[in-house]
N, CA, C and O atoms as a DFTB+ gen file, in Angstrom:
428 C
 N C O
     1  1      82.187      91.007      94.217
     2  2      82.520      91.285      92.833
     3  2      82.203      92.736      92.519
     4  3      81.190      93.225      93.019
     5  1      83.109      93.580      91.606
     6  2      82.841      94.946      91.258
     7  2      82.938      95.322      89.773
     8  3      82.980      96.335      89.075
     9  1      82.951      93.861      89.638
    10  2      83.032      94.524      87.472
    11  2      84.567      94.764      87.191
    12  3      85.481      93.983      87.456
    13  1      84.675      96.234      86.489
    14  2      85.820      96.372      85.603
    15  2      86.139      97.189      86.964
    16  3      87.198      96.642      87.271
    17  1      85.965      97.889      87.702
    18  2      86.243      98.960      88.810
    19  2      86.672      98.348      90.418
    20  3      86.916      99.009      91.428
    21  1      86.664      97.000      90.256
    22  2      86.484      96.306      91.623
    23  2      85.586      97.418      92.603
    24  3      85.141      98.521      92.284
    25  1      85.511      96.786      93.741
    26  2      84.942      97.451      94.970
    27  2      85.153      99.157      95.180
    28  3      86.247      99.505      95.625
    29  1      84.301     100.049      94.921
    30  2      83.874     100.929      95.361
    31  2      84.350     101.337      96.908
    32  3      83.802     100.816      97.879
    33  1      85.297     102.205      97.029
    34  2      85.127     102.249      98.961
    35  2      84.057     103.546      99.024
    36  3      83.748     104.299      98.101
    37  1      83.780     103.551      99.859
    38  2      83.107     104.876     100.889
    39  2      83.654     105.799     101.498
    40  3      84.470     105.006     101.967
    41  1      84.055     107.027     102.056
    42  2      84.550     107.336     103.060
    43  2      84.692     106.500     104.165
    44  3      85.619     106.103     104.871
    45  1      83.328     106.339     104.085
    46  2      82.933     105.452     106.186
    47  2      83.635     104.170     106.209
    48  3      83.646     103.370     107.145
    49  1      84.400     104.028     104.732
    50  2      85.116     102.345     104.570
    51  2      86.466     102.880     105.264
    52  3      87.153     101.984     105.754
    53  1      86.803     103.772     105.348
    54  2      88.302     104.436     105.554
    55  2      88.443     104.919     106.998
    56  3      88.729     106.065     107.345
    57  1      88.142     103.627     107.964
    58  2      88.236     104.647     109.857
    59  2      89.559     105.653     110.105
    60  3      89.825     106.225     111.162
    61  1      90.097     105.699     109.215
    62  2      91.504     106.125     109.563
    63  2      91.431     107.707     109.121
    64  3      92.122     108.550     109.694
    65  1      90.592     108.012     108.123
    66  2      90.351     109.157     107.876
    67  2      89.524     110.343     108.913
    68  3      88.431     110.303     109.478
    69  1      90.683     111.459     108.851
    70  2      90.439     112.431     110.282
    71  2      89.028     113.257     109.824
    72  3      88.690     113.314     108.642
    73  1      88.507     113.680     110.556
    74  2      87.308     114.958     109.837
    75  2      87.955     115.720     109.081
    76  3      87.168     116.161     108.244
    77  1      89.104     116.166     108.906
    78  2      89.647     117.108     108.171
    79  2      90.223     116.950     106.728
    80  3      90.149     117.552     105.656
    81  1      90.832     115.841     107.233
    82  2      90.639     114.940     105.877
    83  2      89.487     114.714     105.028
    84  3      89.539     115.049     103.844
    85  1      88.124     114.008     105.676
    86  2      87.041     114.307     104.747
    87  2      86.593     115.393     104.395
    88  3      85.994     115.344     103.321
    89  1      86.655     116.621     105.000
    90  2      86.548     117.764     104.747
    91  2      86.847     118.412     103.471
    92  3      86.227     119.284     102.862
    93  1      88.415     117.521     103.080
    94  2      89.082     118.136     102.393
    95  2      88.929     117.795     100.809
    96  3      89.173     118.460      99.802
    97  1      88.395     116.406     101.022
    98  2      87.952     115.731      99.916
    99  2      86.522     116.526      99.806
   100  3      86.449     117.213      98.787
   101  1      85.584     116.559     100.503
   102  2      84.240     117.225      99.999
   103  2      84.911     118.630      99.331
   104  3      84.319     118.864      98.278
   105  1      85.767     119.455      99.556
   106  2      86.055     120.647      99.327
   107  2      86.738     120.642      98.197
   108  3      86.759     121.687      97.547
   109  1      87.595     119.229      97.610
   110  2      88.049     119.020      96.815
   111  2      86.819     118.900      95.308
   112  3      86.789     119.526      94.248
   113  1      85.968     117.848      95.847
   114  2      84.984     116.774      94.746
   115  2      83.977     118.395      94.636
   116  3      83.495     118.614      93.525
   117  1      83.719     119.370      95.673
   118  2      82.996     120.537      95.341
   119  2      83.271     121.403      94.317
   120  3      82.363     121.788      93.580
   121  1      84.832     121.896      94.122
   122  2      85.511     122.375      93.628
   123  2      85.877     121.599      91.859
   124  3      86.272     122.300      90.928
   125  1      85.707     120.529      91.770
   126  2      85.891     119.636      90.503
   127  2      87.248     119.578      90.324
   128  3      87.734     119.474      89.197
   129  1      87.975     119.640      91.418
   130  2      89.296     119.434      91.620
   131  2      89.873     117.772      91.751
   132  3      91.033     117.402      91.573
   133  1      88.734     116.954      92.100
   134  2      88.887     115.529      92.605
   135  2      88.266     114.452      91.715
   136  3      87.042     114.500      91.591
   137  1      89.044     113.333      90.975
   138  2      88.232     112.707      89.757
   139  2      87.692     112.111      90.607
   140  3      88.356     111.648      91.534
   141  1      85.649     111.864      90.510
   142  2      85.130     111.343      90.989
   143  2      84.179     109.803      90.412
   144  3      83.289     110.167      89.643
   145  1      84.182     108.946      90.524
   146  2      83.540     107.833      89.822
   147  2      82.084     106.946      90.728
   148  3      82.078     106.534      91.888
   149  1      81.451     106.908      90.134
   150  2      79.927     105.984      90.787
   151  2      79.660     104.681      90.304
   152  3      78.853     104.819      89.385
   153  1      79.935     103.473      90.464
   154  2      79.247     102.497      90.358
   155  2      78.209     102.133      90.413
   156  3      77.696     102.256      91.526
   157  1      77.596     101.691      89.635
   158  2      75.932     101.352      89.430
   159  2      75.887      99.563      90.086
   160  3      76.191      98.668      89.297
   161  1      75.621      99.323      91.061
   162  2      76.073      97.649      90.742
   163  2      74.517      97.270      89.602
   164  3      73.455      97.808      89.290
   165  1      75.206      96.139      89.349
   166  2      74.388      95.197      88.303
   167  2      74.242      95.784      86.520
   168  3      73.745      95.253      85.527
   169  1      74.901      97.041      86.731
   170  2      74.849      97.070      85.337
   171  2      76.548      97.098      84.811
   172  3      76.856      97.656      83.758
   173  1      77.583      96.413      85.705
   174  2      78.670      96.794      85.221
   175  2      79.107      97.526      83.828
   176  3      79.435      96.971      82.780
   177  1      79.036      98.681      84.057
   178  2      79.145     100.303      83.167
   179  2      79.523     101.014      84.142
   180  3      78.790     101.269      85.097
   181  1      81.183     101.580      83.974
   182  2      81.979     102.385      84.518
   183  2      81.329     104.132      83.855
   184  3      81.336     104.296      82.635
   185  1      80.892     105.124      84.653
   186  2      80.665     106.130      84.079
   187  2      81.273     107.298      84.616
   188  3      81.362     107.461      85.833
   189  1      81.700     108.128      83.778
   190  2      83.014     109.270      84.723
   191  2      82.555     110.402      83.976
   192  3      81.823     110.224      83.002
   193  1      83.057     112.013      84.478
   194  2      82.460     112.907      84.150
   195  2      83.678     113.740      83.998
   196  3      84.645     113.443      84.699
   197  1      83.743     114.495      83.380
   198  2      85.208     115.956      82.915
   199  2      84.453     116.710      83.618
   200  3      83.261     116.408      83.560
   201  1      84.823     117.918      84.507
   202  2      83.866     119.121      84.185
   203  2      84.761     119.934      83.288
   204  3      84.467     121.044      82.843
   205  1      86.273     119.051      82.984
   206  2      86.859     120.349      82.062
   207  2      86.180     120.369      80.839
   208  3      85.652     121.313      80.252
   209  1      86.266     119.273      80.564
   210  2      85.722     119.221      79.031
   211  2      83.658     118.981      79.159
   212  3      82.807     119.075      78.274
   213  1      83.567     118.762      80.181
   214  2      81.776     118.595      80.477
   215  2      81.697     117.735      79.129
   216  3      81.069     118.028      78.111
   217  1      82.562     116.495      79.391
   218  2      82.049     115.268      78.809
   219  2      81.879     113.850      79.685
   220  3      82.760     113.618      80.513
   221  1      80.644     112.772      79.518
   222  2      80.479     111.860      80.003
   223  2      81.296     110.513      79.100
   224  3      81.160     110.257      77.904
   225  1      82.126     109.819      80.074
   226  2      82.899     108.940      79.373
   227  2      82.197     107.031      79.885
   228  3      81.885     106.635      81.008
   229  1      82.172     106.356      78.708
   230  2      81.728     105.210      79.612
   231  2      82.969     104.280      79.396
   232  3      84.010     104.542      78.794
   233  1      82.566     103.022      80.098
   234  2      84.064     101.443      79.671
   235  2      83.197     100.493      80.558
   236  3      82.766     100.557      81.709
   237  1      83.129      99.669      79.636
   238  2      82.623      98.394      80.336
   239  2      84.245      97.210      80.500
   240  3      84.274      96.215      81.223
   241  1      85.451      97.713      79.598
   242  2      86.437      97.039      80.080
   243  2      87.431      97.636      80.399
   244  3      87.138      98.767      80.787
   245  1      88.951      97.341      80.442
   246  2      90.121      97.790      80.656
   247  2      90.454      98.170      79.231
   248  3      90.805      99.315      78.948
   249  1      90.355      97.323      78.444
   250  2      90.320      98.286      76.645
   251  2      89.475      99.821      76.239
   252  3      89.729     100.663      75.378
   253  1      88.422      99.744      77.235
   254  2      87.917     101.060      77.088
   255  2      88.213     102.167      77.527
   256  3      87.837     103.222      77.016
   257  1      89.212     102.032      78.938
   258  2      89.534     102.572      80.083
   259  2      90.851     103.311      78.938
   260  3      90.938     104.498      78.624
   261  1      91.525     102.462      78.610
   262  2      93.073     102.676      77.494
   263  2      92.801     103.913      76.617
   264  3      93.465     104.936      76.450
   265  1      91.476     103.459      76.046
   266  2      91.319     104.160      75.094
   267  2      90.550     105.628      75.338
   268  3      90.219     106.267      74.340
   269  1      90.362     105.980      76.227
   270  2      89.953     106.972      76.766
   271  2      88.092     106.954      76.891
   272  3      87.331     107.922      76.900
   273  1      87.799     105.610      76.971
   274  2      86.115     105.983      77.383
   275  2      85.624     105.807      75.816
   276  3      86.295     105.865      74.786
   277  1      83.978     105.530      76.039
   278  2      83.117     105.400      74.954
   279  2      82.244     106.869      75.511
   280  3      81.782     107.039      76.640
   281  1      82.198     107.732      74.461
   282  2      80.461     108.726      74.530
   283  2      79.696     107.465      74.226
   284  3      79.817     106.244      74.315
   285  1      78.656     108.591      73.730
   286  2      77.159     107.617      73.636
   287  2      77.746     107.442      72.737
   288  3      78.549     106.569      73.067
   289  1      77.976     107.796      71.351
   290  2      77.629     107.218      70.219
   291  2      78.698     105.736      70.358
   292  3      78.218     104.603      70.310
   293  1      80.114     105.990      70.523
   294  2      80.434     104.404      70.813
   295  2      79.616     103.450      71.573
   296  3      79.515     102.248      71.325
   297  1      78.926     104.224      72.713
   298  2      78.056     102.868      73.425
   299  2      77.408     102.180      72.740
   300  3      77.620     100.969      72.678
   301  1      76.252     102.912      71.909
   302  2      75.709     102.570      70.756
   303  2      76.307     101.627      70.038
   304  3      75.848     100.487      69.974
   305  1      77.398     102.003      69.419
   306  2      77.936     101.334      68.349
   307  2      78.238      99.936      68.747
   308  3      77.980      98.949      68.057
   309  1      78.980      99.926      70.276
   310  2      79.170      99.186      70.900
   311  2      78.766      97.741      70.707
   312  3      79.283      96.802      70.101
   313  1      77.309      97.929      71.663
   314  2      76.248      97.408      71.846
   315  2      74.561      97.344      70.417
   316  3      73.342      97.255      70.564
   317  1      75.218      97.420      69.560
   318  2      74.438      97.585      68.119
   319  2      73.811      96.239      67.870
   320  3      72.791      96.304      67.183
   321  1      74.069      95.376      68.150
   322  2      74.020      94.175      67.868
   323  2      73.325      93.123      69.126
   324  3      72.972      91.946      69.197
   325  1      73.373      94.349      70.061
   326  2      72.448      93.483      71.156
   327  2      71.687      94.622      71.975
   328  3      72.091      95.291      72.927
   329  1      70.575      94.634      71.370
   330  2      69.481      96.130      72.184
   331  2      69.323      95.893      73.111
   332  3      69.708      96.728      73.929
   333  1      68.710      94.716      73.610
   334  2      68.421      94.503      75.194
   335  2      69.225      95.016      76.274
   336  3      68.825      95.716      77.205
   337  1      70.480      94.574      76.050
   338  2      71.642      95.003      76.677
   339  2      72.296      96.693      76.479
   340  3      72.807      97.268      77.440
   341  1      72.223      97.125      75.572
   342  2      72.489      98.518      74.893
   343  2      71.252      99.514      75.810
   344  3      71.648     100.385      76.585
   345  1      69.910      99.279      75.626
   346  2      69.392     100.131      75.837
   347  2      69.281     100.806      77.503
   348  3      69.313     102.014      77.737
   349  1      69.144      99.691      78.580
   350  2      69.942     100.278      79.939
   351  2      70.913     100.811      80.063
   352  3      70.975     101.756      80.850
   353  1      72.231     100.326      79.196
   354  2      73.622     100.753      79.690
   355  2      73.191     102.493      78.956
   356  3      73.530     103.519      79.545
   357  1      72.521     102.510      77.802
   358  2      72.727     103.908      76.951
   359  2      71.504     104.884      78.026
   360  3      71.655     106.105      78.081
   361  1      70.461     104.277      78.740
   362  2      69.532     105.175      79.563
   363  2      70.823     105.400      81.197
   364  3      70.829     106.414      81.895
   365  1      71.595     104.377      81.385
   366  2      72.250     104.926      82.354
   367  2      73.230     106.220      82.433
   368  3      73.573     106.908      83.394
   369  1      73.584     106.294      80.889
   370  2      74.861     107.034      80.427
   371  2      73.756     108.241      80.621
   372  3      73.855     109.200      81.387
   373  1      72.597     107.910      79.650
   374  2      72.069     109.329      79.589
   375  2      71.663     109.999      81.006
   376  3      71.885     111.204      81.131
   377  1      71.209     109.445      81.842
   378  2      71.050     110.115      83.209
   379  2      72.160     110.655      83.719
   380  3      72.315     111.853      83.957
   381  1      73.192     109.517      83.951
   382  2      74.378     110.107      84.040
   383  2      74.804     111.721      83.790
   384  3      75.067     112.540      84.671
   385  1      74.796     111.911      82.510
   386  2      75.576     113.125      81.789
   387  2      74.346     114.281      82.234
   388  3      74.389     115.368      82.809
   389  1      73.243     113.445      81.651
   390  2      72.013     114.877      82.650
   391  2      72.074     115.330      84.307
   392  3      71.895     116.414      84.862
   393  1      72.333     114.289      84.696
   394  2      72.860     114.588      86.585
   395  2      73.979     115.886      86.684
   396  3      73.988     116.934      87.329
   397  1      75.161     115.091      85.439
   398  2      76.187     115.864      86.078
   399  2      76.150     117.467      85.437
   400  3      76.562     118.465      86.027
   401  1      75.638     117.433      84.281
   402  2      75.705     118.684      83.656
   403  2      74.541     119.787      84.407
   404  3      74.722     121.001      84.321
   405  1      73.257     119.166      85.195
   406  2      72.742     120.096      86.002
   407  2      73.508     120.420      86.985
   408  3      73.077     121.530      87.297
   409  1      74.207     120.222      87.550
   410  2      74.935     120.928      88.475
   411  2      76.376     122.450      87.991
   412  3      77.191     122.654      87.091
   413  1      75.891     123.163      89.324
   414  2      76.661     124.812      88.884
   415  2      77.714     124.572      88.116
   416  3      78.077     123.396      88.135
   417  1      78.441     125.428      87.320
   418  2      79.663     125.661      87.215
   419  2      80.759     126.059      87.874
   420  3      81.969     125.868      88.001
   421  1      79.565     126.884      88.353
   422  2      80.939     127.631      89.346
   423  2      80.790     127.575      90.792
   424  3      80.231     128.523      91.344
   425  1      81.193     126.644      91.447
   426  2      80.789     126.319      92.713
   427  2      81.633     126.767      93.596
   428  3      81.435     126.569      94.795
C-alpha cells in the first residue's frame, strides 16, 4: 500500500537503467530541473517542493493534488477539527519546507 502516491520506486527498482541514465537524473534533481517527491510511509501526506516558487505543497488526496496542494495554513485548516492527527502531518510539512529551503540556490 502507498496512500494517495502508490509505491514509491527507487532508482535500484529500475535494473534497466544505464549509469548514464542515473547520472542524468542526479544532474537533473541537482539542477531543480526534475520534479522530485518523498514519501513518508505511515503518515500518508504527499509533500512536494517548487524551487521556482520555493513553496512547500501538501495533499493527502487526489482533490488536493487538482487543486494545486495545501500550504500550511490549509493543512491547518484542514485538519482543525482533529489535532492529534493535524499536529504530525503540520511538524512533517514543517521539516519538510526547512530541509528543502536549506539547500543552495544556485547549484
Amino acid at each position: 500500500m502507498g496512500g494517495l502516491y502508490g509505491h514509491l520506486n527507487h532508482l535500484y527498482d529500475n535494473s534497466d537503467l544505464s549509469f548514464g541514465e542515473m547520472k542524468d537524473i542526479f544532474i537533473q534533481a541537482s539542477g531543480g530541473k526534475l520534479f522530485v517527491a518523498e514519501k513518508m510511509d505511515g503518515m500518508n501526506i504527499f509533500l512536494s517542493y517548487s524551487v521556482q516558487t520555493n513553496q512547500t505543497k501538501a495533499a493527502r488526496n487526489k482533490g488536493n493534488i487538482k487543486t494545486g496542494g495545501l500550504d500550511k495554513n490549509g493543512l491547518v485548516q484542514k485538519f482543525s477539527d482533529k489535532p492529534s492527527m493535524a499536529e504530525p502531518l503540520i511538524k512533517a510539512y514543517e521539516t519538510w519546507d526547512q530541509a528543502m529551503k536549506s539547500f543552495p540556490k544556485n547549484i
